[in-house]
LUMSE-608416 format. One line per field, with one value per residue: residue in one letter; residue number from 1; x, y, z of N, C-alpha, C, CB in turn. Coordinates in Angstrom, 1 decimal, padded with zeros to 4 digits. Glycine has a CB too. Layout:
<rs>
type c(a,...)
seq c(NUM,...)
n.px c(X,...)
n.py c(Y,...)
n.pz c(Z,...)
ca.px c(X,...)
ca.py c(Y,...)
ca.pz c(Z,...)
c.px c(X,...)
c.py c(Y,...)
c.pz c(Z,...)
cb.px c(X,...)
cb.py c(Y,...)
cb.pz c(Z,...)
</rs>
This chain:
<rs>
type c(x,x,x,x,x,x,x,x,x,x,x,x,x,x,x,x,x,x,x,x,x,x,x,x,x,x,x,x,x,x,x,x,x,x,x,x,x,x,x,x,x,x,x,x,x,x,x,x,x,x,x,x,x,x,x,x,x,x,x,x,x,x,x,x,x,x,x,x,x,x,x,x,x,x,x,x,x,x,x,x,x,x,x,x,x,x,x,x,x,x,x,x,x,x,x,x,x,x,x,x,x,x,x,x,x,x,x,x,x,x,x,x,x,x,x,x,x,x,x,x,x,x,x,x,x,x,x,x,x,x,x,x,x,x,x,x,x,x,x,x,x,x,x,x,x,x,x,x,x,x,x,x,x,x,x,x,x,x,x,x,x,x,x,x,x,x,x,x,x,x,x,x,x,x,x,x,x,x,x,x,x,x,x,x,x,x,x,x,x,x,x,x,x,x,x,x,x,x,x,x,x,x,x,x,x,x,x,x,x,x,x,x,x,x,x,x,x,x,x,x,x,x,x)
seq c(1,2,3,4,5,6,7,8,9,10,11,12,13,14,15,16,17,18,19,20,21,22,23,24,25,26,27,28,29,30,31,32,33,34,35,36,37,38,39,40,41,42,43,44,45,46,47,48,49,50,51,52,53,54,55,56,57,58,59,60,61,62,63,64,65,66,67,68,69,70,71,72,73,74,75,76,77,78,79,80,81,82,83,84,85,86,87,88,89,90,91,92,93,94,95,96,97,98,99,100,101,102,103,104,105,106,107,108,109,110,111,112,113,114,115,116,117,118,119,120,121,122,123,124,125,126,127,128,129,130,131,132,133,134,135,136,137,138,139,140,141,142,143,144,145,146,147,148,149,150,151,152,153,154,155,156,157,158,159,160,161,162,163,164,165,166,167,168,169,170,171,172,173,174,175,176,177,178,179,180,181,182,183,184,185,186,187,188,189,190,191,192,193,194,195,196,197,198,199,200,201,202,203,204,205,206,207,208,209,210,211,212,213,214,215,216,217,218,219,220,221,222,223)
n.px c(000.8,000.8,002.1,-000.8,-001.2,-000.9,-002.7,-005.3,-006.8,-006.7,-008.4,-010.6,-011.4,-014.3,-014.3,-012.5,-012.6,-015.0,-013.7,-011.7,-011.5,-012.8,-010.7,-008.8,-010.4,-010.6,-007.6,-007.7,-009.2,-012.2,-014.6,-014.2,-015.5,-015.1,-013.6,-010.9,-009.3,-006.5,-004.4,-001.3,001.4,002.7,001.0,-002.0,-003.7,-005.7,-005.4,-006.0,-006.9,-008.3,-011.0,-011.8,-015.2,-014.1,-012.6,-010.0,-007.4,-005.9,-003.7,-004.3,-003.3,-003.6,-003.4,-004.3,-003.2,-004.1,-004.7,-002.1,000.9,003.7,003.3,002.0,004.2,005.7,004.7,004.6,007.3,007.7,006.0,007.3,009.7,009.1,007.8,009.9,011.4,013.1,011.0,011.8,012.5,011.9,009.1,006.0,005.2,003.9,001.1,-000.4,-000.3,-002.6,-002.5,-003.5,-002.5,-003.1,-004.7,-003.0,-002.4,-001.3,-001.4,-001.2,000.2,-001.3,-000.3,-000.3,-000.1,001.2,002.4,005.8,006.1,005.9,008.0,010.2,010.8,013.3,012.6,011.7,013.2,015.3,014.3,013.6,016.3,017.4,015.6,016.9,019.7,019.0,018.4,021.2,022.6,021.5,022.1,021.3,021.5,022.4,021.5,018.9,017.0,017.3,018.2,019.4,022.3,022.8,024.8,024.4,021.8,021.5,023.8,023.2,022.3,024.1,026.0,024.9,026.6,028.4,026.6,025.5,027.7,028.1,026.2,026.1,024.0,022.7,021.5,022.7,024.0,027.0,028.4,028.2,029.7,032.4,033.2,032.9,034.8,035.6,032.9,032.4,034.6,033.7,031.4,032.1,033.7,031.7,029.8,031.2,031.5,029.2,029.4,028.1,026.6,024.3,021.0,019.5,016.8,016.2,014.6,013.3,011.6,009.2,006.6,007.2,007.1,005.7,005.2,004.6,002.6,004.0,006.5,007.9,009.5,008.3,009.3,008.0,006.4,008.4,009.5)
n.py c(-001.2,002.2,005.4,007.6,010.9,013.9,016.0,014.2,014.4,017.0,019.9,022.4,025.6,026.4,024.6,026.0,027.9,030.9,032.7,033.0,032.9,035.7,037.3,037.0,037.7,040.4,041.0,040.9,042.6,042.5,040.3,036.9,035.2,032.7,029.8,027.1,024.3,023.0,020.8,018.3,018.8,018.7,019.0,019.3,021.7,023.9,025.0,026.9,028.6,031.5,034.2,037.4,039.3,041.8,041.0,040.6,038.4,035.3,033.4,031.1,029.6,027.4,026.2,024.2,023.5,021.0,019.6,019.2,019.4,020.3,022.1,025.1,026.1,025.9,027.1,029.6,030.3,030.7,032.9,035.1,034.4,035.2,037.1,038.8,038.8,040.2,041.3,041.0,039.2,035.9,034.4,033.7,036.7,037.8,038.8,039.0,038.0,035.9,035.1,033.4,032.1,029.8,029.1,029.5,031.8,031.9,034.5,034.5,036.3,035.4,033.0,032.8,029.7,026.3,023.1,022.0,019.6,016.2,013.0,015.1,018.1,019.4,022.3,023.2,023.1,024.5,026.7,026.8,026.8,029.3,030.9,029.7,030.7,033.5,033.9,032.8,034.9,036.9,038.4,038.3,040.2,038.6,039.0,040.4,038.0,036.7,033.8,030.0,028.9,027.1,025.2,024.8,023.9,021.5,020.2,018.0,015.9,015.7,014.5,011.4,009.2,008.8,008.1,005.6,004.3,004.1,002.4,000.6,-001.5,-004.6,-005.4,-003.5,-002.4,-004.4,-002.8,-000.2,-000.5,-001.5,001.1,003.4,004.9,006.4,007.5,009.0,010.7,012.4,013.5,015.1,016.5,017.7,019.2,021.4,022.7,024.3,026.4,030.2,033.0,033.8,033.6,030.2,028.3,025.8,023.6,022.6,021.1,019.7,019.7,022.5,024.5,026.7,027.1,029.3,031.4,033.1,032.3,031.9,030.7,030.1,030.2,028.8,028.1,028.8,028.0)
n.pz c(000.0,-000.4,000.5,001.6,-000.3,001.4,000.7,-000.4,002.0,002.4,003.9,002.9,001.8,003.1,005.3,007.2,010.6,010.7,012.3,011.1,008.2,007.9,008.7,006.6,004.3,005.5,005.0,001.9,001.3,000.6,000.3,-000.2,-002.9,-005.0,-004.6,-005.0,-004.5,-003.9,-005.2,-004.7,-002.4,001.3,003.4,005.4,006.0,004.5,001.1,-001.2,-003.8,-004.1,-005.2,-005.1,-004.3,-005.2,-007.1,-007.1,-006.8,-004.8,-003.3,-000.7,002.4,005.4,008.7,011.5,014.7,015.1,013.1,012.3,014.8,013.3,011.4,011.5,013.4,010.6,008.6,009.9,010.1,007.3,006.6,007.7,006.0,003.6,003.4,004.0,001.8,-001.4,-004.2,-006.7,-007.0,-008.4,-007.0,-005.3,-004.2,-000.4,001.0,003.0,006.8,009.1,012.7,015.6,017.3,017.6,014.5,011.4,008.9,005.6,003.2,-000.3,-003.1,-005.9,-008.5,-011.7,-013.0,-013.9,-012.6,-013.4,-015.8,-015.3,-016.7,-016.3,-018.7,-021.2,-021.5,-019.3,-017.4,-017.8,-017.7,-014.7,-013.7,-014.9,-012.9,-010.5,-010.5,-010.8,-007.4,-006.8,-007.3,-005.3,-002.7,000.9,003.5,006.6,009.4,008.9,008.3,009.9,009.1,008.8,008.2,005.4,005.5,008.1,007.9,007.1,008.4,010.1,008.0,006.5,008.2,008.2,007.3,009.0,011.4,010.3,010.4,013.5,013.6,012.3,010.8,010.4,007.7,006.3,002.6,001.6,-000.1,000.8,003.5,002.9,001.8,003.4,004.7,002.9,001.7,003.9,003.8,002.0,002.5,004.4,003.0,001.3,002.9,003.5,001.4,001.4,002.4,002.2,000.9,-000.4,-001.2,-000.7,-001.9,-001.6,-001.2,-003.5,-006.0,-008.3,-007.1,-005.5,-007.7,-010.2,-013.7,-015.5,-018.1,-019.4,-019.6,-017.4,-014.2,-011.0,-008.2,-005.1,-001.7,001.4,003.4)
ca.px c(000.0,001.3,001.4,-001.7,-001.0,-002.0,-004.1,-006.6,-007.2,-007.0,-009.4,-010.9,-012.0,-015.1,-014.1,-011.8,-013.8,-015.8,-013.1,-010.1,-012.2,-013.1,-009.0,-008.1,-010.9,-010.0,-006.4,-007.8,-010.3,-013.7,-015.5,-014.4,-017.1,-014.9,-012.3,-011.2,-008.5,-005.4,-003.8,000.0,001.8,002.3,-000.1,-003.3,-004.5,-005.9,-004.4,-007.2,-007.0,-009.6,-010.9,-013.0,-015.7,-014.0,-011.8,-008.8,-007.0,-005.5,-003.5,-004.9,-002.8,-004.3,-003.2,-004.0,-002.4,-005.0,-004.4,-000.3,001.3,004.3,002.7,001.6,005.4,006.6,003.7,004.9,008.4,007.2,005.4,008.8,010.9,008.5,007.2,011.2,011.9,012.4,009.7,012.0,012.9,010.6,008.4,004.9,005.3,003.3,000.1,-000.1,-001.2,-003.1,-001.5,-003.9,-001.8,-003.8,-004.4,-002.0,-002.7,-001.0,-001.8,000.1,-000.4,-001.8,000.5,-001.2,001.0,001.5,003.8,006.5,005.7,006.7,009.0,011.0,011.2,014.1,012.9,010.7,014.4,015.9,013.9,013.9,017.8,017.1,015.2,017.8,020.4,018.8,018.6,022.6,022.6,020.6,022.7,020.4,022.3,022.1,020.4,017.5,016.0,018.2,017.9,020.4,023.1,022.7,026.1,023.6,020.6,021.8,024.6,022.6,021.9,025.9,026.7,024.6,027.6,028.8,025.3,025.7,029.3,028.0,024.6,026.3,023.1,022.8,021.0,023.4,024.5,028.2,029.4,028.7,030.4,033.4,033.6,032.4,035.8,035.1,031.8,032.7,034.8,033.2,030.0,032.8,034.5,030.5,029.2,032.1,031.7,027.9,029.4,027.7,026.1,023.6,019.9,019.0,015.5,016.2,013.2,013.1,011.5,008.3,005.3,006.9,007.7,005.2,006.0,004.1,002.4,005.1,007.8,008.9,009.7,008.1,009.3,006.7,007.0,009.4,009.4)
ca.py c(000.0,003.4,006.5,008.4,012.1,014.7,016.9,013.5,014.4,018.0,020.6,023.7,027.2,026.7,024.1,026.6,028.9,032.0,033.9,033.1,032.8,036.9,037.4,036.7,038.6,041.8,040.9,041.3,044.4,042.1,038.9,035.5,034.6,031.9,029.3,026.4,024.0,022.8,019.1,018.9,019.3,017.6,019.7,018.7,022.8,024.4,025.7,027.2,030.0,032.0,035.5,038.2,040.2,043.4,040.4,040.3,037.1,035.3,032.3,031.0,028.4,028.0,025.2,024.5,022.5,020.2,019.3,018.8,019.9,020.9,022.9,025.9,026.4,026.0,028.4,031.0,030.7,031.1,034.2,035.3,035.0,035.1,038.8,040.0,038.1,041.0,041.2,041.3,037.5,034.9,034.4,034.8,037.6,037.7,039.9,039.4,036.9,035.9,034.1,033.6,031.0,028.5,029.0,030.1,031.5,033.2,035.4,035.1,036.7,033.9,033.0,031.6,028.6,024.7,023.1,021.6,018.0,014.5,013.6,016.7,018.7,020.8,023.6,023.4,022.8,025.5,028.3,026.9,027.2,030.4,031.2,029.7,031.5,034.7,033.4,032.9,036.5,037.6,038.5,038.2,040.3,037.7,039.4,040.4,037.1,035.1,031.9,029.3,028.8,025.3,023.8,024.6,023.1,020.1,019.5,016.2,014.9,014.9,013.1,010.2,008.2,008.4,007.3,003.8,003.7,003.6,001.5,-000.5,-002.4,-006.3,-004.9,-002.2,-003.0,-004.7,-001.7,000.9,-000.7,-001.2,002.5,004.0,006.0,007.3,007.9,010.3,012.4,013.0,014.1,016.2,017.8,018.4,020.3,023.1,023.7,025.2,027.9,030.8,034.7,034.0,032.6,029.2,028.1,024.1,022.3,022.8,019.8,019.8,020.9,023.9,025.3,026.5,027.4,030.6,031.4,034.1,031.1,032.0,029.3,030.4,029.2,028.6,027.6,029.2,027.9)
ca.pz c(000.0,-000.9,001.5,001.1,-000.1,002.3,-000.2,-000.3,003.2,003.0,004.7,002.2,002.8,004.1,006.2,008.2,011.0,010.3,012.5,010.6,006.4,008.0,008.9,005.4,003.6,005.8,004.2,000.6,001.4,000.0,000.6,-001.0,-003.7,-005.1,-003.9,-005.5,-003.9,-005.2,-004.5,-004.0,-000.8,002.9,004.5,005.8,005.8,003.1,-000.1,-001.8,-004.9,-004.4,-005.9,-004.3,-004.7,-006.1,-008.6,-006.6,-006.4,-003.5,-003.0,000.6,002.9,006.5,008.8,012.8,015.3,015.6,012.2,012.1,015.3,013.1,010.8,011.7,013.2,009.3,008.3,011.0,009.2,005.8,006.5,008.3,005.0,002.1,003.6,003.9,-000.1,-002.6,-004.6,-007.9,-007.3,-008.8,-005.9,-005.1,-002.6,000.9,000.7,004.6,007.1,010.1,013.4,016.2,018.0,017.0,013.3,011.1,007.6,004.7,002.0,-001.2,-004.6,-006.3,-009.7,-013.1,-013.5,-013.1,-012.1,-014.4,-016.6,-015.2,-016.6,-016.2,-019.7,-020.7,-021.8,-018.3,-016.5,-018.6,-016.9,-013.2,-013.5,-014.7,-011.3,-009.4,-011.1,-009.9,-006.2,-006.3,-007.4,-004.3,-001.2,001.7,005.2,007.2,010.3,008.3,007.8,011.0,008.2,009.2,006.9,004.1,006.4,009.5,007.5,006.6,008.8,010.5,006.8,005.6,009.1,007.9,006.5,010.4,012.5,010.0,010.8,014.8,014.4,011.1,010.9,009.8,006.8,005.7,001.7,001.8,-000.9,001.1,004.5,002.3,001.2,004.5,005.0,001.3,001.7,005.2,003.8,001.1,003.1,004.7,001.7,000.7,003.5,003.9,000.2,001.4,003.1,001.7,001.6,-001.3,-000.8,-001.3,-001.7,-000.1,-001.3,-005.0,-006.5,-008.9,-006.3,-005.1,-008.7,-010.9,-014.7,-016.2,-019.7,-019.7,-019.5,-016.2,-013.2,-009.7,-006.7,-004.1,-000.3,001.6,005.2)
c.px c(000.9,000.7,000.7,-001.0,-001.9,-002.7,-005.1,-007.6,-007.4,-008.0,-009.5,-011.5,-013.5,-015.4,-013.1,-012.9,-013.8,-014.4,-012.2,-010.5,-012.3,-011.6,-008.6,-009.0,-010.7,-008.6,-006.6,-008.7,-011.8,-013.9,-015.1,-015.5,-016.8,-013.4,-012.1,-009.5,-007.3,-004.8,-002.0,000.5,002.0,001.4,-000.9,-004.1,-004.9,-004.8,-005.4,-006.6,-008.4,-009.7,-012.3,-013.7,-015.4,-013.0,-010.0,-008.4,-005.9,-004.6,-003.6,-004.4,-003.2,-003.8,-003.4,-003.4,-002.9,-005.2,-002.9,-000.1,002.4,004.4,002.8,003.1,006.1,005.8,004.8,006.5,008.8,006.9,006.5,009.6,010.0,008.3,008.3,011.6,011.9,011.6,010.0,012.3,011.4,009.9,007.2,004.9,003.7,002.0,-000.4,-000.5,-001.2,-002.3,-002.7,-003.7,-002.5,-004.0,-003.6,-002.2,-001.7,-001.5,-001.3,-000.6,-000.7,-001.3,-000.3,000.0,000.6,002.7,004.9,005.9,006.7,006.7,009.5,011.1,012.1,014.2,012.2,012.6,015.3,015.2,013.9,015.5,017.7,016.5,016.1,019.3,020.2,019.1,019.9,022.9,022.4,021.7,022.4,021.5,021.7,021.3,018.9,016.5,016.1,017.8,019.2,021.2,022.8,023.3,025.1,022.6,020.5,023.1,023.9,022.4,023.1,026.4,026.0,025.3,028.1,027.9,025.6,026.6,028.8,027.3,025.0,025.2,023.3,022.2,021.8,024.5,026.1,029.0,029.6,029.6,031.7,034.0,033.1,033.2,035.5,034.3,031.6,033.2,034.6,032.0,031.2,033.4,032.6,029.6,029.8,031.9,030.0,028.2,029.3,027.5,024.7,022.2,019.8,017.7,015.2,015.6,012.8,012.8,009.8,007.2,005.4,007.5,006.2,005.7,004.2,003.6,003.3,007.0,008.8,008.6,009.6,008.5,008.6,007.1,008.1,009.6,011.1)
c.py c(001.2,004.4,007.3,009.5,013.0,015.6,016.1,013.8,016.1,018.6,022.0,024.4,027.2,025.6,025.1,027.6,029.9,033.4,033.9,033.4,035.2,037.7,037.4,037.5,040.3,042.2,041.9,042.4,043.8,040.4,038.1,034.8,033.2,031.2,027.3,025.8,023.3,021.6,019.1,019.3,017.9,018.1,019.6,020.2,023.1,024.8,025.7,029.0,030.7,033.5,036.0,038.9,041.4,042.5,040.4,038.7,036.9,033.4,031.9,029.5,029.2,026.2,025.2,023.9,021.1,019.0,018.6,020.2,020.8,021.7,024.4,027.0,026.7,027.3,030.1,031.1,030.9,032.7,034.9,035.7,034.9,036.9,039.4,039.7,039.5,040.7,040.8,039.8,036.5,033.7,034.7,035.6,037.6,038.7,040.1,038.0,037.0,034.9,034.5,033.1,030.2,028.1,030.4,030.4,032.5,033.4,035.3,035.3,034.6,034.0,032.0,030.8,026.9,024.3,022.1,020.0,017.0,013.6,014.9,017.2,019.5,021.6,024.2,023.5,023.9,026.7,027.9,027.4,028.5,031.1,031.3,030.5,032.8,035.0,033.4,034.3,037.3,037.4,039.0,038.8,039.4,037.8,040.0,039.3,035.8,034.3,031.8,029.2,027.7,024.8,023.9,023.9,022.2,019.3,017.8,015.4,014.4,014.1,012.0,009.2,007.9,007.6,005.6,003.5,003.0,002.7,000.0,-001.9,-003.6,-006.2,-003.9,-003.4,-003.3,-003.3,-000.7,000.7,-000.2,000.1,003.5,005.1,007.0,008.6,009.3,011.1,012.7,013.9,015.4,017.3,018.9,019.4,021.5,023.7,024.3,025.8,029.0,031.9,034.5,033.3,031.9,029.0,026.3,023.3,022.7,021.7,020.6,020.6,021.7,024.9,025.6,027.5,028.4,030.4,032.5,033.4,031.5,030.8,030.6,029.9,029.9,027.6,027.8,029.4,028.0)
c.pz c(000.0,000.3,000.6,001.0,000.7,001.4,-000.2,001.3,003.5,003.4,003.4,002.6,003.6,005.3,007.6,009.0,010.7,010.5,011.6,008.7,006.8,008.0,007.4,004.1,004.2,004.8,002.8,000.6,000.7,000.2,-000.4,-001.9,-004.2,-004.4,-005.0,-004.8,-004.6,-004.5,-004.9,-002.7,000.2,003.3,004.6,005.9,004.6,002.2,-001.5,-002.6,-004.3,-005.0,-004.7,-004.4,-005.7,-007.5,-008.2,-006.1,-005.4,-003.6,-001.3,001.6,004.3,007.1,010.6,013.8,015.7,014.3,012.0,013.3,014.6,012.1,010.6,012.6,011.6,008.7,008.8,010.1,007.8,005.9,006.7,007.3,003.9,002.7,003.5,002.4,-001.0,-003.5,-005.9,-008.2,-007.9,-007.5,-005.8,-003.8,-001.6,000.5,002.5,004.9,008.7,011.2,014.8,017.4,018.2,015.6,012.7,009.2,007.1,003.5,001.3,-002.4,-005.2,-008.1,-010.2,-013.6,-013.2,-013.2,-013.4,-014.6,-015.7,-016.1,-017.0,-018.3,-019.9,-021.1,-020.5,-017.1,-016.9,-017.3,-015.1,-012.8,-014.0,-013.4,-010.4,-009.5,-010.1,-008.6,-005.8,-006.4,-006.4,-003.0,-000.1,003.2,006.0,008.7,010.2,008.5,009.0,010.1,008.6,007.9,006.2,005.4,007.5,009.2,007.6,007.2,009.4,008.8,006.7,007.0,009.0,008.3,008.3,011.4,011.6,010.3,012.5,014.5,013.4,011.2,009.8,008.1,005.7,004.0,002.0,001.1,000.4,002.8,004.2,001.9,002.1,004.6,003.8,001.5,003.0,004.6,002.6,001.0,003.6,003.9,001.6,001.8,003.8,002.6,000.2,001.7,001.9,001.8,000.8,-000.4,-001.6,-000.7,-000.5,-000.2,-002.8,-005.4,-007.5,-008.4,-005.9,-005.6,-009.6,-012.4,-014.9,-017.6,-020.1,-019.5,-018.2,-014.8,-011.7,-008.9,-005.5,-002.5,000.7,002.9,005.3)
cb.px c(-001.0,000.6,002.5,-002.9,-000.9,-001.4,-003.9,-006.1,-006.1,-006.8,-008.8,-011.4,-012.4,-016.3,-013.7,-010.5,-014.1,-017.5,-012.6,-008.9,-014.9,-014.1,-008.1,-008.0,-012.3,-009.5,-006.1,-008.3,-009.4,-013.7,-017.1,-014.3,-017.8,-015.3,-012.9,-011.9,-009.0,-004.1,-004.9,000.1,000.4,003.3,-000.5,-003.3,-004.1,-006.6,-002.7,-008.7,-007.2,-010.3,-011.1,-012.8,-016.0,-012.7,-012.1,-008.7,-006.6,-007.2,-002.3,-006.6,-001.2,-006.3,-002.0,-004.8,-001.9,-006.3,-004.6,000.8,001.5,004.9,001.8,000.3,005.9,006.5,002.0,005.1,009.1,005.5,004.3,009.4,012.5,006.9,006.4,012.9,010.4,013.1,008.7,013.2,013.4,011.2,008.9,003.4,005.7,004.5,-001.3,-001.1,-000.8,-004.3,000.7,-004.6,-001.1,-004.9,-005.6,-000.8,-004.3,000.2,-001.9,001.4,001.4,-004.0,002.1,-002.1,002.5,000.8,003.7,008.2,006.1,006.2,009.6,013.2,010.6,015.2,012.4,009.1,015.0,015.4,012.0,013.7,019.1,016.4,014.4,018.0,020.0,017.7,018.2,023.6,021.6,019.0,023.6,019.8,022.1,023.1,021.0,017.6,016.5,017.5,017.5,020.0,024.6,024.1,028.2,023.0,020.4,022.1,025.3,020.4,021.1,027.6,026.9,024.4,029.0,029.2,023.0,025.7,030.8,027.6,022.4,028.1,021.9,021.4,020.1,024.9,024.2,028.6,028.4,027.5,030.3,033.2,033.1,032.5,037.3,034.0,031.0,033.6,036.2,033.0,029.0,033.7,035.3,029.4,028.7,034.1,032.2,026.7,030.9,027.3,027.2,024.3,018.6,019.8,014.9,015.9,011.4,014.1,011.3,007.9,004.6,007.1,009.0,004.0,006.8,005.3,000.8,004.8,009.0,008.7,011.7,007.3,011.0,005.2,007.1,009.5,008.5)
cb.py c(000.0,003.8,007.4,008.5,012.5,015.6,017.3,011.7,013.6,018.5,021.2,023.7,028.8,026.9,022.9,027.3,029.1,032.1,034.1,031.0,031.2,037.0,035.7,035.1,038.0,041.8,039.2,040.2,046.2,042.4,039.0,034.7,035.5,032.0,029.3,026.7,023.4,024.1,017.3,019.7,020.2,017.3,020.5,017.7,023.8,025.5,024.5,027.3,029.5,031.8,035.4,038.6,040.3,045.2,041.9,041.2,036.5,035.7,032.0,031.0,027.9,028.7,024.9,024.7,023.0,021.1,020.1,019.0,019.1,020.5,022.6,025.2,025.2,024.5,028.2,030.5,030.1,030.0,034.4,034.1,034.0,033.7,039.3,039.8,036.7,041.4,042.3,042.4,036.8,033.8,035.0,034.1,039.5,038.4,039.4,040.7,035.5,035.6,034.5,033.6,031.2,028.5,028.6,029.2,031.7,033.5,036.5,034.1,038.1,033.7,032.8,032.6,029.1,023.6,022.2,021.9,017.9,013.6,013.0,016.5,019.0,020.9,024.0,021.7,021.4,025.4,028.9,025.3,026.2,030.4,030.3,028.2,031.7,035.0,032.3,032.1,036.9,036.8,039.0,036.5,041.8,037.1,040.3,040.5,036.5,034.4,031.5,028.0,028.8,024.8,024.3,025.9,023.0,020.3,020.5,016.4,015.3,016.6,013.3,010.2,009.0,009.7,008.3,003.2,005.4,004.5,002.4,-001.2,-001.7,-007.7,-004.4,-001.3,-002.2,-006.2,-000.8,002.0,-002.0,-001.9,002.7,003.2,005.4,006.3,006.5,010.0,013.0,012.3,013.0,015.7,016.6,017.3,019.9,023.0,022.7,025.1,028.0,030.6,036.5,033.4,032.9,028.1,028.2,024.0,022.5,023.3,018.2,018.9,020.7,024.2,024.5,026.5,026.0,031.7,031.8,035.4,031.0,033.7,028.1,030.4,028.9,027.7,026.6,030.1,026.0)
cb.pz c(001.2,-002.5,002.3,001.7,-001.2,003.5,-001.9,-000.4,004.0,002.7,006.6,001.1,001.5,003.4,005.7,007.6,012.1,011.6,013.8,011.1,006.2,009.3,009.9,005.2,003.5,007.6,003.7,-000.3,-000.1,-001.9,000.6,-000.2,-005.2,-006.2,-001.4,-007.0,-003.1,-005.5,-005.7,-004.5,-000.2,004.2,004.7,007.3,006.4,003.2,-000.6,-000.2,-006.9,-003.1,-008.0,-003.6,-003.8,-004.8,-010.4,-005.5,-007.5,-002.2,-003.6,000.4,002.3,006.3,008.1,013.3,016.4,016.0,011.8,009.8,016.0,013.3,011.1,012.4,013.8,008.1,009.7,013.3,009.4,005.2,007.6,008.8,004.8,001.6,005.2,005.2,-001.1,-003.3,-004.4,-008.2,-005.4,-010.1,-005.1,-005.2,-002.9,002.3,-000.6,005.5,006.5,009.8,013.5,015.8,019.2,017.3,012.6,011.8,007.2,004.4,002.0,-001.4,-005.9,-005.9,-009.6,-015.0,-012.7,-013.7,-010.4,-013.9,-018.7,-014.2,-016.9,-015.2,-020.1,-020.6,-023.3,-018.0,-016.7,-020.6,-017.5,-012.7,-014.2,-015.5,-010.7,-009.2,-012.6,-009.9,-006.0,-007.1,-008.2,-004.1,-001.3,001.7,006.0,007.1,010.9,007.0,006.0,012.9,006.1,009.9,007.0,002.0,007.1,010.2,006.6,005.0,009.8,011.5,005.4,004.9,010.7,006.7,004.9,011.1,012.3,008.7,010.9,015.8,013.7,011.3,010.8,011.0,007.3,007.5,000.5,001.1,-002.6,000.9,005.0,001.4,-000.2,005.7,005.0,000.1,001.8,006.7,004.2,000.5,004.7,005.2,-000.9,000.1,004.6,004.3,-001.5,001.9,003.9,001.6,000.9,-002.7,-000.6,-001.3,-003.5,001.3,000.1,-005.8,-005.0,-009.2,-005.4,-004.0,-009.7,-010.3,-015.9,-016.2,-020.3,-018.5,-021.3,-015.7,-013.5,-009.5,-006.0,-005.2,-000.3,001.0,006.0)
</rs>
């Protein structure tokens, strides 16, 4: 059996309460007439397009703790660095959002796109590296945004190769026992070469890109 995706399970706008659907139409300055939900994601809260009375559009993510304890934390740090992001980057920027310490929503311009073809195409791979391009370009002061550095990010993933060295489980393939030493400092050489100034985005994969009728590559989610 296959892990279910959490969008089969998600929650849409008029499942969230009155107070927090009112929180998010103050946001846009007019009442929600339509909403329509979007599948993709881990998140068990909403992620609802919607448009509003006066024809303003909204991309609408809302999540509570009751739902995913650690949620509504990633939320809170989205809002955080998508609201400081220049606006010139390929991003959908912040339009605001609500935090009531319980639910947790944001506001983002809402971008006409989908997301790149499986398998990958390269004239669809062509313009993401375009995007990311820009991003190396971008030199983020680092007390602005407190974000941890990549080597801070990811330091627990590149010491991998060391936790199998301690637990060397009965299971562990013969190659990589054999090439353990290798395989360390090579995690080693690879995490000093993240030392950086630039932003990286960190979760770049298919669902949190979408491609444009103006052939441009969005990146979306920016906990």
């Amino acid at each position: 059996m296959g892990m279910e995706p959490a969008w089969s399970t998600r929650i849409g706008w008029l499942d969230l309460p009155i107070h927090v659907r009112t929180a998010v139409e103050d946001i846009l300055g007019s009442e929600v007439v339509q909403f329509v939900g979007q599948r993709g994601g881990f998140s068990p809260g909403t992620a609802d397009r919607v448009l509003t009375s006066s024809g303003k559009r909204a991309f609408v993510k809302a999540v509570s703790r009751e739902l995913n304890e650690d949620t509504p934390k990633i939320h809170r740090q989205e809002a955080h660095i998508a609201g400081n992001l220049p606006a010139t980057l390929p991003i959908a920027p912040l339009m605001g959002h609500y935090d009531d310490g319980h639910w947790v929503v944001l506001v983002l311009t809402d971008i006409e796109g989908q997301p790149p073809q499986l398998p990958w195409k390269l004239d669809e791979i062509t313009l993401v590296i375009d995007a990311l391009e820009k991003l190396a370009h971008v030199q983020i002061p680092h007390p602005l945004l407190e974000l941890p550095t990549l080597k801070e990010e990811l330091a627990e993933a590149f010491a991998g190769w060391k936790r199998v060295r301690e637990l060397l489980p009965e299971a562990c393939d013969p190659w990589i026992v054999e090439r353990l030493d290798e395989l360390e400092s090579l995690a080693a050489t690879g995490i000093e070469e993240l030392d950086g100034r630039c932003l990286v985005h960190n979760d770049v994969r298919a669902d949190n890109i979408l491609i444009t009728a103006q052939d441009q590559a969005i990146l979306v989610d920016w906990p």
